[in-house]
RODO-2510 file (C-alpha; in nm, 4 decimals, decimal comma):
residues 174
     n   res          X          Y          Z
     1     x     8,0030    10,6406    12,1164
     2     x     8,1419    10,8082    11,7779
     3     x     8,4138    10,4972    11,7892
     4     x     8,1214    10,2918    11,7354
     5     x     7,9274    10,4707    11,4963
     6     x     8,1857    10,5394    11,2827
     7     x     8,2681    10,1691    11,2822
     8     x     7,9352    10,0673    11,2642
     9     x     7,8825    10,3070    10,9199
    10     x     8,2481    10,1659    10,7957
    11     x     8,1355     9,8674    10,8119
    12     x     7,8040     9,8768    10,5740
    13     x     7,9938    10,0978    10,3915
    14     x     8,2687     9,8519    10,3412
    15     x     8,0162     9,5713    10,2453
    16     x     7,8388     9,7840    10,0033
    17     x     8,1356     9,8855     9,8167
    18     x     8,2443     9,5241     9,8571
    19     x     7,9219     9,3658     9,7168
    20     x     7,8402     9,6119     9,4272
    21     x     8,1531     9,7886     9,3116
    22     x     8,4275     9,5569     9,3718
    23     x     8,2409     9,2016     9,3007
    24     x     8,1064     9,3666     8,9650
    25     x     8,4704     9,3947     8,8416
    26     x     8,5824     9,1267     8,5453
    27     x     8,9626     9,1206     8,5485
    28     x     8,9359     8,9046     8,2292
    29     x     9,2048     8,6123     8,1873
    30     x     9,2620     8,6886     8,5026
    31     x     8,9663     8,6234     8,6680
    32     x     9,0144     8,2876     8,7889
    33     x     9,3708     8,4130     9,0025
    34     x     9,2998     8,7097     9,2005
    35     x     9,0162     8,7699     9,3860
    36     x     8,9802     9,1613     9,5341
    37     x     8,8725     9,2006     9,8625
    38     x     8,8661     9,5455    10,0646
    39     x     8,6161     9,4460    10,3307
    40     x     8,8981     9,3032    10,5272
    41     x     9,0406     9,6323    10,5723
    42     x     8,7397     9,6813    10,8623
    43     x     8,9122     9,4051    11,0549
    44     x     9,2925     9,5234    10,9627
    45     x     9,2080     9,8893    11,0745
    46     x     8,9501     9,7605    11,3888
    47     x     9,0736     9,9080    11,7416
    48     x     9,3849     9,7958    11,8577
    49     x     9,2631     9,8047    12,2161
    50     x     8,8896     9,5864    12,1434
    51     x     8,9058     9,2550    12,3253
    52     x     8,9981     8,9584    12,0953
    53     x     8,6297     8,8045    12,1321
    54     x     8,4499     9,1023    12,0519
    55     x     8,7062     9,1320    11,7116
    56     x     8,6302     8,7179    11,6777
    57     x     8,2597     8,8096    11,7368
    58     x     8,2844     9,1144    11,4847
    59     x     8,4996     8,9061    11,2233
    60     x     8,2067     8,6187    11,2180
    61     x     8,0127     8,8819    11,1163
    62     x     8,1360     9,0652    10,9061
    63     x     8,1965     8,7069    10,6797
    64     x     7,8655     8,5717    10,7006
    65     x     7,7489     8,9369    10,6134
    66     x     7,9000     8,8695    10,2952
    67     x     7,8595     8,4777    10,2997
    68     x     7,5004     8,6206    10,2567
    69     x     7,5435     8,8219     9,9574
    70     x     7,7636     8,5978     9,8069
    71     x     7,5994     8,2917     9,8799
    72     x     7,9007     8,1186     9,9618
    73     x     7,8201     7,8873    10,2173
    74     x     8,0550     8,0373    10,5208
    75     x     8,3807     8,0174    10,3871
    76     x     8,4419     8,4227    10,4125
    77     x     8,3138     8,4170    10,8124
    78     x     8,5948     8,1361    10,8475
    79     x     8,8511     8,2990    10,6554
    80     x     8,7737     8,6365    10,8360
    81     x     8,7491     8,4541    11,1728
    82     x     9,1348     8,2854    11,1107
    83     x     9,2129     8,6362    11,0030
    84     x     9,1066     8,7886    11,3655
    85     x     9,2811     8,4958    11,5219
    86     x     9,6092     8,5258    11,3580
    87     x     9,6065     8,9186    11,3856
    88     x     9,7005     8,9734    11,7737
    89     x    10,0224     8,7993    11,6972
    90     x    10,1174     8,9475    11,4152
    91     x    10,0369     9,2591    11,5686
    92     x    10,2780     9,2166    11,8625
    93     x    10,5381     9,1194    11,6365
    94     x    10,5417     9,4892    11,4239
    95     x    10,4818     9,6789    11,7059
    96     x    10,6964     9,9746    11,6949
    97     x    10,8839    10,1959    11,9292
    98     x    10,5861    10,2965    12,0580
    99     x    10,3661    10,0874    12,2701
   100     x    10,0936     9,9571    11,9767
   101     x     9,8065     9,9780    12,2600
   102     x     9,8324    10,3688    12,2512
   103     x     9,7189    10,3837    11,9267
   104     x     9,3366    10,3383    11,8640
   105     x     9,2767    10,2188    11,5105
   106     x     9,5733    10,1247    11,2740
   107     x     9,5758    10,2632    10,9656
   108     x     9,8633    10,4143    10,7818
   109     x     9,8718    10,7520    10,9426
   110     x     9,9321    10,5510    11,3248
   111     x    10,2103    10,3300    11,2024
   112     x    10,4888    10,3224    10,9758
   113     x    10,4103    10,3049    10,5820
   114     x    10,6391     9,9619    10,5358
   115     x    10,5638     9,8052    10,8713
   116     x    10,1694     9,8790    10,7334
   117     x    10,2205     9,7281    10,4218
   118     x    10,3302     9,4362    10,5499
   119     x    10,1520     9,4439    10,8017
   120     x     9,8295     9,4188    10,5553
   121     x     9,9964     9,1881    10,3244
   122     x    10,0503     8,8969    10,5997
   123     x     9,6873     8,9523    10,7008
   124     x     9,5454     8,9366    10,4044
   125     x     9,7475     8,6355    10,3000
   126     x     9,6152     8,4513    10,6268
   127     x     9,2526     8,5833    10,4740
   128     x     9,3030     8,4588    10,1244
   129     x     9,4992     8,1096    10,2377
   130     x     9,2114     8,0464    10,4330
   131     x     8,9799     8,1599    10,1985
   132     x     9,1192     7,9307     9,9312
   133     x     9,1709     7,6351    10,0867
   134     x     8,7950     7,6449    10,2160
   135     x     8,6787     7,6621     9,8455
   136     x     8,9293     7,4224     9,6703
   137     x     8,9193     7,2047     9,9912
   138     x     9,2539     7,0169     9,8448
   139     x     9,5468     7,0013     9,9749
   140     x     9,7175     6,8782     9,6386
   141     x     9,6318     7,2220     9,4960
   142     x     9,8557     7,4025     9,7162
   143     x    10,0748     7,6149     9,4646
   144     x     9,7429     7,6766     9,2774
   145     x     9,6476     7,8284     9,6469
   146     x     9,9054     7,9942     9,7175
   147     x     9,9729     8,1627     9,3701
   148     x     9,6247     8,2790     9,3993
   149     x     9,7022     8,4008     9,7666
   150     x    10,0189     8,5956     9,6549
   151     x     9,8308     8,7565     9,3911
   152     x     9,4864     8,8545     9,5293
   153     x     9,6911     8,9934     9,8619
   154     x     9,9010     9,2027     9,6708
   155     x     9,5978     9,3686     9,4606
   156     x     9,4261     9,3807     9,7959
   157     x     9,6401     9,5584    10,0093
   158     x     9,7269     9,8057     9,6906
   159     x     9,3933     9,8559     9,7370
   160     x     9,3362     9,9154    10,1099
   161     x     9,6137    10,1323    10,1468
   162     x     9,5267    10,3332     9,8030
   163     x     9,1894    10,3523     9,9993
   164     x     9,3234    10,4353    10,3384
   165     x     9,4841    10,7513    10,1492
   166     x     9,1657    10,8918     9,9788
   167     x     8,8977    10,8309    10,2684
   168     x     9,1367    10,8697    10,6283
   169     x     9,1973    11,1792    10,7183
   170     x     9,5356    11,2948    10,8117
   171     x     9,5797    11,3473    11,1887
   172     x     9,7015    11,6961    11,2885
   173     x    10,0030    11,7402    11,4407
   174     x    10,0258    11,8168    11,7937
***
């Protein structure tokens, strides 16, 4: 029951900061080539051990939560929902020496720093592929999407782990 309540507050929490600290940010000139999101980090962190559908189910959403507030027209629930498909592979292809189903939530106390970082990075480059190639809807603006991909996952994942640090506790030692 506190597994789901704490999820359940991390995820309005994770919208509100989303939808009125992170969206109000201008970036100036560059603007137009990185997007932030740190929502995604509810669906990068979610239990390892959750069924797929429920974290399909919870991915849907958690994008047309902010396809709401955004007024966007679904393209964050389908970029979300490719990011919850894509993430059970990835995640059996970092698992480490030990078994990744022990561990409840990922986060970068559970698993190690650079496997985590990259580990964020490919997921949030699935995210922002998919999230790009739903707006443009072109396939002949592929290095525009992908330069915007490579740019708005590296501020993102800065930005999820920088957050990881200041709001997850560190687990005591046993």
């Amino acid at each position: 029951m506190r597994l789901i309540l704490l999820n359940i507050f991390r995820f309005t929490g994770l919208i509100f900061l989303q939808i009125f600290v992170v969206n109000q940010m201008n970036l100036g000139f560059l603007n137009p080539y990185i997007s932030i999101v740190v929502y995604i980090s509810f669906l990068i962190t979610f239990p390892v051990n959750i069924s797929k559908y429920i974290l399909l189910l919870v991915a849907l959403i958690l994008g047309l939560t902010i396809d709401m507030f955004q007024n966007t027209g679904g393209i964050h629930a389908s970029a979300c929902v490719f990011l919850a498909f894509v993430r059970p592979f990835l995640l059996s292809r970092i698992q480490s020496d030990s078994p990744i189903d022990d561990i409840q939530e990922l986060n970068v106390y559970t698993e190690d720093l650079q496997k985590y970082i990259m580990y964020c990075f490919i997921l949030s480059f699935f995210f922002f592929i998919g999230l790009f190639l739903f707006e443009e809807f072109s396939f002949g603006r592929i290095p525009l999407i992908a330069l915007k991909a490579i740019l708005s996952s590296t501020v993102s994942t800065s930005l999820i782990i920088l957050g990881q640090y200041l709001f997850i506790r560190k687990p005591k030692k046993q």
